[in-house]
C-alpha positions as CSV (number, residue, x, y, z in Angstrom):
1,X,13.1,41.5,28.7
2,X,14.2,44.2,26.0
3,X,17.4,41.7,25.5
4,X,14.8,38.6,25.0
5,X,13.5,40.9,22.4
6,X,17.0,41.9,20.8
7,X,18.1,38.0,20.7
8,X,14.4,36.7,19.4
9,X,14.2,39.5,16.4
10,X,18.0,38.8,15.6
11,X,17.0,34.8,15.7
12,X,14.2,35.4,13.5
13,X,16.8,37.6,10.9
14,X,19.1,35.1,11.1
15,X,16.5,32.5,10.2
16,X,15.5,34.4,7.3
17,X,18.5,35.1,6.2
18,X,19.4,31.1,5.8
19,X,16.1,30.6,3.6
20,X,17.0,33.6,1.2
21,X,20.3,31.8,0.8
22,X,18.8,28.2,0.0
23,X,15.8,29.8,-1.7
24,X,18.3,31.4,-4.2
25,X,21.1,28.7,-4.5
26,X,18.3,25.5,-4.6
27,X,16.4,27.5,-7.4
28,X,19.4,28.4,-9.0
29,X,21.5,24.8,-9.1
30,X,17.8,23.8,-10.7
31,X,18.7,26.3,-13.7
32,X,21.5,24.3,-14.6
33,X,21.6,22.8,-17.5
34,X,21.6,19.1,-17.4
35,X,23.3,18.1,-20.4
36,X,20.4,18.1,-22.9
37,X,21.9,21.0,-24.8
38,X,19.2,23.3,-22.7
39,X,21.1,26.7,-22.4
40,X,22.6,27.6,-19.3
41,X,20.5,30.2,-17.3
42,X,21.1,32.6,-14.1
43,X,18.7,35.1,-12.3
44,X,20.3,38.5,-10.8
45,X,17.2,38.8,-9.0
46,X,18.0,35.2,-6.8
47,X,21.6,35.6,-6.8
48,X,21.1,39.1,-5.2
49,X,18.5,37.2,-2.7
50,X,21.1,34.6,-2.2
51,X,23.8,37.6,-1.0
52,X,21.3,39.3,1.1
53,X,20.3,36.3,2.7
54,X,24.4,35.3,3.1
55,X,25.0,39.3,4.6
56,X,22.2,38.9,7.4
57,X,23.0,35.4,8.2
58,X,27.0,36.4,8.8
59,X,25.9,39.6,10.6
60,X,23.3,38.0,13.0
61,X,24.9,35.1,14.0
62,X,27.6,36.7,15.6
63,X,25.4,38.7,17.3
64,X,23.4,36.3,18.5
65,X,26.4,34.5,20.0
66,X,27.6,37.5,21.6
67,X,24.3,38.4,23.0
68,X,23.2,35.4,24.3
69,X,26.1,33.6,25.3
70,X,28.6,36.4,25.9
71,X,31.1,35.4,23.3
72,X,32.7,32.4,21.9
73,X,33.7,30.3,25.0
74,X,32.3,27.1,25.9
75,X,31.1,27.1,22.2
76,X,30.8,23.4,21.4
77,X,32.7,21.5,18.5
78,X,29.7,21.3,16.4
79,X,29.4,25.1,16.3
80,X,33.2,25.4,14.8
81,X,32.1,22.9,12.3
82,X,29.1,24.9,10.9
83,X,31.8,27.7,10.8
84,X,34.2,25.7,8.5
85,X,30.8,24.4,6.2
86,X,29.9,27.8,5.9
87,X,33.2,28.5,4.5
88,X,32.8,25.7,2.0
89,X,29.2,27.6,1.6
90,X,31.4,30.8,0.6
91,X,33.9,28.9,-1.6
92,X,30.9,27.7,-3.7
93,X,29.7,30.8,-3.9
94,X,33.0,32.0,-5.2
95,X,33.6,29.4,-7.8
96,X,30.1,30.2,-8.8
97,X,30.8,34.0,-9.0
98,X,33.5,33.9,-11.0
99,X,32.5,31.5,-13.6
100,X,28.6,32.8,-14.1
101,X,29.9,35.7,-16.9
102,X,31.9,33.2,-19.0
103,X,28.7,31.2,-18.6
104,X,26.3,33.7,-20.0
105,X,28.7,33.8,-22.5
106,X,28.1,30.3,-24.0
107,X,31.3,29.0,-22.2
108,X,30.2,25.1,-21.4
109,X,33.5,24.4,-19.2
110,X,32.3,27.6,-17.6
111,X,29.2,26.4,-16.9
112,X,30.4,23.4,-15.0
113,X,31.9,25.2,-12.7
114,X,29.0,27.1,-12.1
115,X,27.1,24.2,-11.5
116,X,29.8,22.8,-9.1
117,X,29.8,26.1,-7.4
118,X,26.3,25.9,-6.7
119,X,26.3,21.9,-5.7
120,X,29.0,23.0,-3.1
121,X,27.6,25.8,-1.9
122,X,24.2,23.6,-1.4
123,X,25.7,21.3,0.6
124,X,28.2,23.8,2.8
125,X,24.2,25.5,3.8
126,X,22.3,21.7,4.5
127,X,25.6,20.9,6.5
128,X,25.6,23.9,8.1
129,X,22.3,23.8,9.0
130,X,22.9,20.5,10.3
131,X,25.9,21.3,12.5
132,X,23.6,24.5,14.0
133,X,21.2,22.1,15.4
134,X,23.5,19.6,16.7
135,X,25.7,22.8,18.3
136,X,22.2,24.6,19.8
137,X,20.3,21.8,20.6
């Protein structure tokens, strides 16, 4: 029963932890400029929601597959394939990350490689997602 709880409260994190991460990076792709000479704009407040969110999603979902299943074994295909999107989730991220600065700068090339960060990382979460259900259903 306390394990039920352990695996239902880690769930729940882990749930949370997925909408702080699309939350931060759908508000944020819709800060991009769109090519009307609107400046480029970035919120520390979302990206450091969109971080959070990443940190409890990659520490409970581990967890969960440990508790619940005992470890990795048996794990279907579908579950490696939300591992590789979430990867492409983190490369976004990074492309993102390292371009925002030069951004805030007034760098336009810059800034399209922010906004290609972000489309990335957007799709790497809604695939994903996508891939969790098929894997847990």
């Amino acid at each position: 029963m306390a394990l039920d709880l352990v695996v239902t409260l880690l769930l729940f994190a882990h749930f949370i932890g997925l909408m702080l991460v699309a939350t931060a990076f759908f508000a944020l792709l819709g800060m991009m400029p769109q090519g009307n000479g609107s400046p480029a704009a970035t919120s520390r407040y979302l990206n450091m929601l969109g971080h959070t969110g990443i940190v409890v999603a990659l520490v409970s979902g581990p967890l969960l597959i440990w508790l619940r299943y005992g470890g990795f074994d048996g794990i279907s295909h579908w579950f490696w394939a939300k591992m590789l999107l979430l990867v492409v989730l983190a490369g976004g991220i990074v492309l993102s990350a390292i371009s925002s600065r030069a951004m805030r700068a007034g760098d336009a090339v810059a800034a399209g490689r922010v906004r290609l960060g972000r489309i990335i990382a957007s799709a790497g979460l809604v695939g994903a997602v996508l891939t969790a259900v098929l894997a847990f259903q």
